[in-house]
KOLTORNU-945359 format. One record per residue (C-alpha): residue in three letters; chain; x, y, z. Coordinates in steps of 0.05 Angstrom, whole numbers. Layout:
% residues N
<rec rest="Ala" kette="A" x="X" y="Y" z="Z"/>
...
% end
This chain:
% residues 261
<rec rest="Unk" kette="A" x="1517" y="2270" z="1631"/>
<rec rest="Unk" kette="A" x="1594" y="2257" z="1646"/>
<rec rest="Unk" kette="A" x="1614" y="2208" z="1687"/>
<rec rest="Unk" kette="A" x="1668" y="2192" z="1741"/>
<rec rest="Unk" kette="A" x="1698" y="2131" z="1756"/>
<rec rest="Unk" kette="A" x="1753" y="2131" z="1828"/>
<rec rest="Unk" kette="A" x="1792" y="2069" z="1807"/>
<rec rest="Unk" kette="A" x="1826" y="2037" z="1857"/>
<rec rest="Unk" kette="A" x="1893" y="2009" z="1837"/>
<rec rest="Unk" kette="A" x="1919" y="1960" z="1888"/>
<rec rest="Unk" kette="A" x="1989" y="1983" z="1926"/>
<rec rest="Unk" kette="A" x="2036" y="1996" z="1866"/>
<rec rest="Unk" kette="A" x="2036" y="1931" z="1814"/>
<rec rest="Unk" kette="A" x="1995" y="1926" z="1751"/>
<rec rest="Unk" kette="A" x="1982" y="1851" z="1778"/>
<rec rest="Unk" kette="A" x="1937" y="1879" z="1837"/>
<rec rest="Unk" kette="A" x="1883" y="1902" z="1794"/>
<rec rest="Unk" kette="A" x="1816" y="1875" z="1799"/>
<rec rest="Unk" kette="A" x="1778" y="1849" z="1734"/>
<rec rest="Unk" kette="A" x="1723" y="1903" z="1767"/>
<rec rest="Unk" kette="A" x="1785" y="1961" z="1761"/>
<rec rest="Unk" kette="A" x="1807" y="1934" z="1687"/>
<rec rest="Unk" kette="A" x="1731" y="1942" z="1657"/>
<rec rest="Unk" kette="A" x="1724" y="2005" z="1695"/>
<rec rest="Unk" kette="A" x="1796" y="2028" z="1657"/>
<rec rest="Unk" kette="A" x="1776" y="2014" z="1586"/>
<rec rest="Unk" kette="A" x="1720" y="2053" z="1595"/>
<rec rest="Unk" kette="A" x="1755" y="2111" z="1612"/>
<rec rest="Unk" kette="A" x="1767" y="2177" z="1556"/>
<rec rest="Unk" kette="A" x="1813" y="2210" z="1600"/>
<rec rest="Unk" kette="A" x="1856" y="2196" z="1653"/>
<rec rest="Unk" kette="A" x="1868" y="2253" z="1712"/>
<rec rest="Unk" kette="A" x="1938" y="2240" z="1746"/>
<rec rest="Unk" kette="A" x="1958" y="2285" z="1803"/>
<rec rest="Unk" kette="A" x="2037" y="2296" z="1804"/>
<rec rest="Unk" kette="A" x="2059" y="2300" z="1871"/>
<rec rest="Unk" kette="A" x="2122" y="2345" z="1878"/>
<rec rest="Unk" kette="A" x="2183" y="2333" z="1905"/>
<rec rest="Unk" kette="A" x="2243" y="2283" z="1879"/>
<rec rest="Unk" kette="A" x="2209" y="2210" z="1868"/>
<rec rest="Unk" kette="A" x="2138" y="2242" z="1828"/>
<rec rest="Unk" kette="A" x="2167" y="2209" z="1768"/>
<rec rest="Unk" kette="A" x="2174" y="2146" z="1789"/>
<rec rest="Unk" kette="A" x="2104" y="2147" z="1820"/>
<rec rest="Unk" kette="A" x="2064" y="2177" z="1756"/>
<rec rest="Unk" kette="A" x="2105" y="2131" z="1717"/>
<rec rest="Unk" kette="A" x="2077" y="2066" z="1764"/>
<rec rest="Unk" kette="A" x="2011" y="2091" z="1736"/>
<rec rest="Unk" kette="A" x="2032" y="2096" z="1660"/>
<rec rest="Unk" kette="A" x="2056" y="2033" z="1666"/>
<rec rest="Unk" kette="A" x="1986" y="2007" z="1688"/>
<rec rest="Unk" kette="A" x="1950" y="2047" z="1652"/>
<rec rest="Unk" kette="A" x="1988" y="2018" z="1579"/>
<rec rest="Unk" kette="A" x="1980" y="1941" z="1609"/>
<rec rest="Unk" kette="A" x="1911" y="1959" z="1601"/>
<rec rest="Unk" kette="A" x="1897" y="1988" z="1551"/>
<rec rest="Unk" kette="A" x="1956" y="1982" z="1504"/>
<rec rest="Unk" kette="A" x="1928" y="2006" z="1445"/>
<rec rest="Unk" kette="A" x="1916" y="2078" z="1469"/>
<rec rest="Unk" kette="A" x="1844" y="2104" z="1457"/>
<rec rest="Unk" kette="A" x="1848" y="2150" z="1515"/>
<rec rest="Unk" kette="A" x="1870" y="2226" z="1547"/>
<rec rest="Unk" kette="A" x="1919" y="2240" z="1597"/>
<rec rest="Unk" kette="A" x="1914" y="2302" z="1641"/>
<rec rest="Unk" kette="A" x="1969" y="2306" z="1690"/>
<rec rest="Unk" kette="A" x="1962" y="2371" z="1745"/>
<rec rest="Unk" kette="A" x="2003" y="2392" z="1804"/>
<rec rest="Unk" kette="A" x="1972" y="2355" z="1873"/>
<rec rest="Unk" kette="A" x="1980" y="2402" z="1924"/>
<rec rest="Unk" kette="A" x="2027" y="2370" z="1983"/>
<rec rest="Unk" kette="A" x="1997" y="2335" z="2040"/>
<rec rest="Unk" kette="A" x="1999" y="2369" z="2106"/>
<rec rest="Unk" kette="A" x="2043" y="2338" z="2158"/>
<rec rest="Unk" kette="A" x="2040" y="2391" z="2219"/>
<rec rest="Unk" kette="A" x="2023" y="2323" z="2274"/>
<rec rest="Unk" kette="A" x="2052" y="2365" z="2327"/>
<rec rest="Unk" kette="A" x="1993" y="2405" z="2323"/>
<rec rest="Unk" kette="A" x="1933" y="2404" z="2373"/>
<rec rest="Unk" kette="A" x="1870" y="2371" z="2334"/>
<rec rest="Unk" kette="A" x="1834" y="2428" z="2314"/>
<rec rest="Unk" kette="A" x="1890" y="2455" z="2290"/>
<rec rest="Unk" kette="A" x="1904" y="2403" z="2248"/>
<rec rest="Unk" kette="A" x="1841" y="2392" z="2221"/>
<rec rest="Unk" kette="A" x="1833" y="2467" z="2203"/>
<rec rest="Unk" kette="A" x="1903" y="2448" z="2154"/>
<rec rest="Unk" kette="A" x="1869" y="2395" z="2124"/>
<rec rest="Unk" kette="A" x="1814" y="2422" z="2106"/>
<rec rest="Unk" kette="A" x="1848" y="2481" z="2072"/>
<rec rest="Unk" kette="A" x="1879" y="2417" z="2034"/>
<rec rest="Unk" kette="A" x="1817" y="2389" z="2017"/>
<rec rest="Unk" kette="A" x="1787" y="2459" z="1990"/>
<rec rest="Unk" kette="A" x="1853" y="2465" z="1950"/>
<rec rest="Unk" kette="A" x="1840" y="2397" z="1914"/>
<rec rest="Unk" kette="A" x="1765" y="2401" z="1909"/>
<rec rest="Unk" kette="A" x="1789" y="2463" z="1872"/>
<rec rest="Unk" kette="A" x="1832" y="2418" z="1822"/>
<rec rest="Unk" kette="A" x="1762" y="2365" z="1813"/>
<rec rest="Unk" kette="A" x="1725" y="2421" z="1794"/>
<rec rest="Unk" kette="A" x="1769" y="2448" z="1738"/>
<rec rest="Unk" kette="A" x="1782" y="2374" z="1718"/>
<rec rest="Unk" kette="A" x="1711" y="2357" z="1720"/>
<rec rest="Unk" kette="A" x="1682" y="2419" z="1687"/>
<rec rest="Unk" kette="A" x="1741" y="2439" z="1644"/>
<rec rest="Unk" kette="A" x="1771" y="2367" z="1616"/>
<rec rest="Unk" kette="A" x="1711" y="2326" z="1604"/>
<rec rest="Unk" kette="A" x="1660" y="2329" z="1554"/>
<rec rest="Unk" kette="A" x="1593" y="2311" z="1559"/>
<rec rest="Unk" kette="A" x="1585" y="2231" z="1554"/>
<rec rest="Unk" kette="A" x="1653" y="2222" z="1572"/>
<rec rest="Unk" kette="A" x="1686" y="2192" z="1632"/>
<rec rest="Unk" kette="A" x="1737" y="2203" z="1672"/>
<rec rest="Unk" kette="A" x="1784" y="2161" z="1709"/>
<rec rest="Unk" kette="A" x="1826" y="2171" z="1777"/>
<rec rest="Unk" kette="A" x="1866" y="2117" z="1793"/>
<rec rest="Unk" kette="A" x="1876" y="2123" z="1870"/>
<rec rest="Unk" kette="A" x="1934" y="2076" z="1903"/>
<rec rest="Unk" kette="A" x="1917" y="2008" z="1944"/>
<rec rest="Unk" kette="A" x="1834" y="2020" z="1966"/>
<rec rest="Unk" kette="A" x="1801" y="2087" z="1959"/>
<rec rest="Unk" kette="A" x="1754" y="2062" z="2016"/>
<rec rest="Unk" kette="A" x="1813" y="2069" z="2068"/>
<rec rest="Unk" kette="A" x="1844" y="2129" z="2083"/>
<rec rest="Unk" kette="A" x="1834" y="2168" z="2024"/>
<rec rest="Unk" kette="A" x="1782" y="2230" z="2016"/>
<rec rest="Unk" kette="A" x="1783" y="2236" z="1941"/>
<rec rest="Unk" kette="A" x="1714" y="2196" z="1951"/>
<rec rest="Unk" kette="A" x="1685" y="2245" z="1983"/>
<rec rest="Unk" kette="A" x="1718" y="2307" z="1953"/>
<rec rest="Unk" kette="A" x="1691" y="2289" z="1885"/>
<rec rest="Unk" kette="A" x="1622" y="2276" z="1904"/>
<rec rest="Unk" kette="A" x="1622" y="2346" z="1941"/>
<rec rest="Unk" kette="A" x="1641" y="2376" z="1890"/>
<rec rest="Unk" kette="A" x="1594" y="2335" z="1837"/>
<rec rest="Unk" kette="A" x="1533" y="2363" z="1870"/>
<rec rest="Unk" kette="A" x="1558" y="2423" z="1869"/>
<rec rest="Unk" kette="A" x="1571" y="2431" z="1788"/>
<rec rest="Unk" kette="A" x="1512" y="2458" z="1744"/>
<rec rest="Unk" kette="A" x="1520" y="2396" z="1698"/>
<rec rest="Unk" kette="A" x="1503" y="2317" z="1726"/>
<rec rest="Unk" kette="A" x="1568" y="2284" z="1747"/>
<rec rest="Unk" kette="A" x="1560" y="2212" z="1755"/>
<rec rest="Unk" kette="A" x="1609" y="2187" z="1806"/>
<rec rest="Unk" kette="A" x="1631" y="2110" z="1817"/>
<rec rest="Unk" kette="A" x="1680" y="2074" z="1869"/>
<rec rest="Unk" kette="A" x="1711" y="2020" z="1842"/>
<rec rest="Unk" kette="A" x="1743" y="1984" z="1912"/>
<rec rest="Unk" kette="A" x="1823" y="1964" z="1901"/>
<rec rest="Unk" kette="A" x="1874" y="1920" z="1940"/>
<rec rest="Unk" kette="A" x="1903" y="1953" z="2005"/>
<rec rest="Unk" kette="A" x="1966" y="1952" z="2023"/>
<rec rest="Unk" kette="A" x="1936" y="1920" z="2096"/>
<rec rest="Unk" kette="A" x="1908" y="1862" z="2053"/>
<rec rest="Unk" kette="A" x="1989" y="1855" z="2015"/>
<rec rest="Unk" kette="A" x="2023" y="1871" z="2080"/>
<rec rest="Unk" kette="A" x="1985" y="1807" z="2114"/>
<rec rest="Unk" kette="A" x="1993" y="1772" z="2058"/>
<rec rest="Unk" kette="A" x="2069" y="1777" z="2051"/>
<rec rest="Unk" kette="A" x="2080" y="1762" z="2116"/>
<rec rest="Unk" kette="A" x="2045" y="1708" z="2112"/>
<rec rest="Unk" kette="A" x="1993" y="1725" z="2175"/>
<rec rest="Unk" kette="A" x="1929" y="1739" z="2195"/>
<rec rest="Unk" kette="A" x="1911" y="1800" z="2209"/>
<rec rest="Unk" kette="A" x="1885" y="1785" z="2280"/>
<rec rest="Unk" kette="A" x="1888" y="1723" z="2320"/>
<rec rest="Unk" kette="A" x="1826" y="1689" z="2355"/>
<rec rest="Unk" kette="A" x="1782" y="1723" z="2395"/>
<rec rest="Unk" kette="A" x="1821" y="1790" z="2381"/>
<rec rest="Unk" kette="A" x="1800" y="1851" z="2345"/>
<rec rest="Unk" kette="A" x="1851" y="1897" z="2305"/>
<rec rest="Unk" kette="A" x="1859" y="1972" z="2286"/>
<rec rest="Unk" kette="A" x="1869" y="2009" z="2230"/>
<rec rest="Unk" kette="A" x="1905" y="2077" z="2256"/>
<rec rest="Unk" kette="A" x="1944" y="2134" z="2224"/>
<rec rest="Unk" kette="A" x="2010" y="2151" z="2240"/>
<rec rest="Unk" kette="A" x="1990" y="2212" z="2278"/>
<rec rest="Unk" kette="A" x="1934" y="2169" z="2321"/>
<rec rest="Unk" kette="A" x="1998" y="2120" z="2336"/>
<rec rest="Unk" kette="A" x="2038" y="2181" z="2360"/>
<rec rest="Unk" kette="A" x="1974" y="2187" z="2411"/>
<rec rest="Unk" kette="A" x="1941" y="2119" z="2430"/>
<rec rest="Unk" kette="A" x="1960" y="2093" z="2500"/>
<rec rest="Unk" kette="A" x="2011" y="2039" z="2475"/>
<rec rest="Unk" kette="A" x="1996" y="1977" z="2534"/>
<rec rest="Unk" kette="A" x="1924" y="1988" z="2501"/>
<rec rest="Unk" kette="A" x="1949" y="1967" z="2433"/>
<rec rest="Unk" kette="A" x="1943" y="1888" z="2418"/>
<rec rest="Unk" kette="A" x="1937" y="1882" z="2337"/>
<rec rest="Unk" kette="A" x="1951" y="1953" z="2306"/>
<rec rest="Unk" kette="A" x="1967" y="1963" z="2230"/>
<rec rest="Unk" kette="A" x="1996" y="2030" z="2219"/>
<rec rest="Unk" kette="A" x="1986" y="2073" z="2158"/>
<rec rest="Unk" kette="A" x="2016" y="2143" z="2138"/>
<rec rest="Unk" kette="A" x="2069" y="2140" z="2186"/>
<rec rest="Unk" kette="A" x="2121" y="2193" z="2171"/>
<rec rest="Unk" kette="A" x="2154" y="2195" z="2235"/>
<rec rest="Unk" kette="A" x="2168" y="2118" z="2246"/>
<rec rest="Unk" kette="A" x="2125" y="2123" z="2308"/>
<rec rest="Unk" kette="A" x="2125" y="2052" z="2321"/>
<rec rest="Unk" kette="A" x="2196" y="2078" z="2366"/>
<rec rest="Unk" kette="A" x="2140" y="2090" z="2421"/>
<rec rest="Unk" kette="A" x="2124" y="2012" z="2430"/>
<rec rest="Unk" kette="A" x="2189" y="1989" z="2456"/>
<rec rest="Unk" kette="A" x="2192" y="1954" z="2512"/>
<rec rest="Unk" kette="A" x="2118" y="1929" z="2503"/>
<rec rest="Unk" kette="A" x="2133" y="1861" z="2483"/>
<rec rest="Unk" kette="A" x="2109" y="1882" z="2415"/>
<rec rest="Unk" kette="A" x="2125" y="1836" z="2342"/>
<rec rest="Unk" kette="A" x="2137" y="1887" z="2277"/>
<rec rest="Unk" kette="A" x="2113" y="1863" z="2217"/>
<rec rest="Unk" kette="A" x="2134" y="1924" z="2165"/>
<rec rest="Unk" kette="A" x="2138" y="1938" z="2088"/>
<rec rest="Unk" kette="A" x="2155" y="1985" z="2055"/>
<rec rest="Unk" kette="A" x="2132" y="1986" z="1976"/>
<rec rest="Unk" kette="A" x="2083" y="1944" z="1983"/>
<rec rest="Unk" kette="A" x="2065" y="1897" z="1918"/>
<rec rest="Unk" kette="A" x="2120" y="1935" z="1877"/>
<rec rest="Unk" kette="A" x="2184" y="1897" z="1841"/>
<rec rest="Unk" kette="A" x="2227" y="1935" z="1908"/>
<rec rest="Unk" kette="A" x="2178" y="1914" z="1959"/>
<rec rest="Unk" kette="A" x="2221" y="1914" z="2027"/>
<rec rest="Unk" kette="A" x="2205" y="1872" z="2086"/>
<rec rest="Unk" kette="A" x="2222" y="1873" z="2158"/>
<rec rest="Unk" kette="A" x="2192" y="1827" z="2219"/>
<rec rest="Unk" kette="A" x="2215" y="1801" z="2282"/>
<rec rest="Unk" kette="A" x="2207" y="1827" z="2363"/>
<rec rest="Unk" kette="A" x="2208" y="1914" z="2357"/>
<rec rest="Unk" kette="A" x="2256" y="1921" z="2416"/>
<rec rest="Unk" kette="A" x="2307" y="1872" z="2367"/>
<rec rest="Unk" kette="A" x="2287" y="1895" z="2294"/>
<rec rest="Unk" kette="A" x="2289" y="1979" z="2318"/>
<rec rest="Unk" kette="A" x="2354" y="1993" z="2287"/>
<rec rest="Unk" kette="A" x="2357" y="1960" z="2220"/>
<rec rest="Unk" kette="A" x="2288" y="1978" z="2218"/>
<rec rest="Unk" kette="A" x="2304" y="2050" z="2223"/>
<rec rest="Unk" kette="A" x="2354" y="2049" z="2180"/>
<rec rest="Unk" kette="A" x="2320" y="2013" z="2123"/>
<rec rest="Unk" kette="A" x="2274" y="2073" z="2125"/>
<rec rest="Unk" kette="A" x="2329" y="2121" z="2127"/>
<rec rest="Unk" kette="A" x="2367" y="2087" z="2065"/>
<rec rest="Unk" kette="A" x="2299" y="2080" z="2027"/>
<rec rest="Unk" kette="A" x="2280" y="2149" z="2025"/>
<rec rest="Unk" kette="A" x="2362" y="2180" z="2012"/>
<rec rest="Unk" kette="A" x="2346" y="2138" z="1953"/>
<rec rest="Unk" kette="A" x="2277" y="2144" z="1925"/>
<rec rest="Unk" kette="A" x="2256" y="2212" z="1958"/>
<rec rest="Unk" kette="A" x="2194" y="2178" z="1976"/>
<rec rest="Unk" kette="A" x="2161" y="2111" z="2026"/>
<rec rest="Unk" kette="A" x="2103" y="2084" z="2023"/>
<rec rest="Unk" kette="A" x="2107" y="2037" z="2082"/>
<rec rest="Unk" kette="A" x="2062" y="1995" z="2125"/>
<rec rest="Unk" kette="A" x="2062" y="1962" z="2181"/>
<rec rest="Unk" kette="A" x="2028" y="1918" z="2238"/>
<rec rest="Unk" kette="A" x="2036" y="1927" z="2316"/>
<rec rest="Unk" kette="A" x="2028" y="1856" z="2349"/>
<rec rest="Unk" kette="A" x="2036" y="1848" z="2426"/>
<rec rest="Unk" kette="A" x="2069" y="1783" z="2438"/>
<rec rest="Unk" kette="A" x="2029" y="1758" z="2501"/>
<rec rest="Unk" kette="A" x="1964" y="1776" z="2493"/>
<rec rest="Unk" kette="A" x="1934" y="1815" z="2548"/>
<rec rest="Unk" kette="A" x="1870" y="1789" z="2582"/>
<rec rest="Unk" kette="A" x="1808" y="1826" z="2585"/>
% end
């Protein structure tokens, strides 16, 4: 039997890791790292080096580092549209687990996938693997080991609560924020926004609470009334990625007088 372990790593600092993640790690034979392409993949395969040797310093393990195929960004498409992209993604990378899976591990080994902030929130790898684990002629043995999110850091930097009393609060992609009715929104935290759609909630009477790097030594913050914060806002983003080549950023939608129901 071989066996899979989907690690989750907290939002980018070797301090985020669960005891859970560090027992799952130094069990691992053979690590799988997906390079993403583009200017900044360094940086982010070497954030996993780096907590991959806190852990287990003395070696002991593999390393097999493939090409990630890019995520799709077409959100000016129509749903089914969309969908139809992603899913070409998905068969594209269940492609990649299979070779991994079949082709990289040895009987009574285990491999490890260490998957930023929480695999259990907006991430498919969960889901991909296991699809493609039932489908292999040998028994795959897949476990989910939960991480940090960068919701849980974002709050906690801030210094917030997530919600405030009596109120509920969503979770939303970029592309649902480019769609949701915005006097509907109350507590919103935004993931996977490429297109700093949070421009649509001006004049709402909306707070920002936004960061960028979440849990890594360059973490960057931002907070205060939208309509006020916009432009240094915007350009933080702007400056950030000129630099890096890549954000990872985060952020919560707060309506300032709470609407009653």
């Amino acid at each position: 039997m071989k066996h899979c372990a989907l690690i989750g790593i907290g939002p980018g600092h070797p301090d985020f890791l669960t005891l859970q993640a560090v027992a799952a790690m130094r069990r691992v034979d053979v690590f799988f790292l997906l390079e993403k392409a583009g200017r900044g993949k360094d940086e982010l395969l070497a954030l996993r080096r780096q907590i991959m040797q806190r852990v287990r310093p003395d070696g002991g393990y593999r390393e097999v580092a493939v090409p990630s195929p890019p995520r799709p960004r077409a959100v000016d498409r129509d749903s089914d549209a969309y969908r139809g992209i992603v899913a070409d993604w998905h068969a594209e990378k269940r492609r990649i687990f299979a070779h991994l899976l079949t082709r990289e591990l040895a009987g009574g080994q285990t491999a490890g996938l260490l998957l930023w902030g929480d695999p259990l929130l907006y991430d498919q790898t969960i889901s991909m693997v296991e699809a493609v684990a039932r489908e292999l002629p040998e028994t795959v043995e897949v476990s989910v080991i939960p991480g940090i999110s960068a919701v849980q850091v974002l709050a906690a930097r801030h210094r917030i609560p997530l919600n405030r009393v009596g109120e509920s609060v969503q979770i939303i992609t970029g592309r649902e924020a480019e769609q949701v009715d915005p006097a509907r929104v109350q507590n919103a935290v935004v993931m996977l926004d490429y297109n700093a759609s949070f421009q649509r909630f001006l004049g709402q009477d909306m707070d920002i609470y936004w960061g960028g790097y979440l849990g890594a030594d360059d973490e960057v913050l931002v907070a205060g009334p939208l309509d006020e914060v916009l432009d240094e806002l915007l350009r933080v983003k702007a400056s950030l990625r000129e630099e890096k080549g890549w954000l990872m950023d985060t952020y919560l939608l707060r309506r300032r007088s709470p609407k009653s129901t």
